[in-house]
N, C-alpha and C positions, 0 to 999 in steps of 0.2 A: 504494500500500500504506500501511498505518496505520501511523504513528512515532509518537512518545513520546520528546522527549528533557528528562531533568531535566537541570537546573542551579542555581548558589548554592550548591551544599556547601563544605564547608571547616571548618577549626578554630574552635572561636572558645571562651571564658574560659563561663562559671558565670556565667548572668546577661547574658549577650549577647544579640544577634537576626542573626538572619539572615531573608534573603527565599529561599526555593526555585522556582525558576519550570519550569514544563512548558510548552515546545512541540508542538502538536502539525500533526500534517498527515493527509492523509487519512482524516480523522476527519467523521462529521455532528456539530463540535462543540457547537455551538449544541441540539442534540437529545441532546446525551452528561450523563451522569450522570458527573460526575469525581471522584476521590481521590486521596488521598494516602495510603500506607502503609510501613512502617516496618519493618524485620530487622534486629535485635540479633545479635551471636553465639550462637549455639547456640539461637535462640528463633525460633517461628513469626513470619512474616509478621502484623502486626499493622494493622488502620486507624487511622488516627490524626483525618482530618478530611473528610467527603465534600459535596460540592455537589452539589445537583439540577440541572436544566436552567431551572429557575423561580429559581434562586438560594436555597433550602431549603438550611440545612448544618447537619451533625450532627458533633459531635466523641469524640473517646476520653476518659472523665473524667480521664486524666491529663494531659492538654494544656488541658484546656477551663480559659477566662480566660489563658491563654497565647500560643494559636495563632490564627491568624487565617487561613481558607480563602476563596480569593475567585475568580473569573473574568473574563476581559477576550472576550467573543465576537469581539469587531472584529478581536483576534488571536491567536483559538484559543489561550488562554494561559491555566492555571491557575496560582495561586500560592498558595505558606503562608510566611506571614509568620508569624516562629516566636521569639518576645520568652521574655525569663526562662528562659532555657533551664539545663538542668541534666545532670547529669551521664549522667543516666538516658533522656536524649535523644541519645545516640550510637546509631547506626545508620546503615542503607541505607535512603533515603527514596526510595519508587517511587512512581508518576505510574502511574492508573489511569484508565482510560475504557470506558465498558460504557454498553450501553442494554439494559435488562432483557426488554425486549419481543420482541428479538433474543440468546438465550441464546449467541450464535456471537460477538457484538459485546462482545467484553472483552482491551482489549488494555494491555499495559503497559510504561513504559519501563525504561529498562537502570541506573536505580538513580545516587543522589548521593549521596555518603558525607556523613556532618555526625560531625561528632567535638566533643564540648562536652569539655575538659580544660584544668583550669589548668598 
């Protein structure tokens, strides 16, 4: 079965970085279209940064010169390296995988809190 597990959340100061990494398994990752997306309190589910399978990435203009989306295929691993962070970067950051071609093929993980507070 498909998993999705984020990791790297945690506090950090106005101006920090962190690394987020997504595990995955069960996935055609090397064929997966992956993302990164974001839930604020009381606010939709938002994208923040997505990778093609050709390494193509597109970001949210408020992260973009920020955020950094990358993939490792050798180990099914995505990650957002997420510099100058600020306040307005708190949230639940989910780990997304989908392949379009397959409308049934979109699964996601259980979510890593990042809390940017001084």
């Amino acid at each position: 079965q498909v998993q999705l597990v984020e990791s790297g959340g945690g506090l950090v100061q106005p101006g920090g970085s962190l690394r987020l990494s997504c595990a995955t398994a069960g996935t055609i990752f090397s064929s997966s279209i992956m993302g990164w997306y974001r839930q604020a309190p009381g606010k939709q589910r938002e994208l923040v940064a997505v990778i093609g399978s050709g390494g193509s990435t597109t970001y949210a203009d408020s992260v973009k010169g920020r955020f950094i989306i990358s993939r490792d295929n050798a180990k099914n691993t995505v990650y957002l390296q997420m510099n100058s962070l600020k306040a307005e970067d708190t949230a639940v950051y989910y780990c997304n995988a989908r392949r379009p071609i397959f409308k049934d093929y979109n699964y996601w993980g259980q979510g890593t809190q990042v809390t940017v507070s001084s």
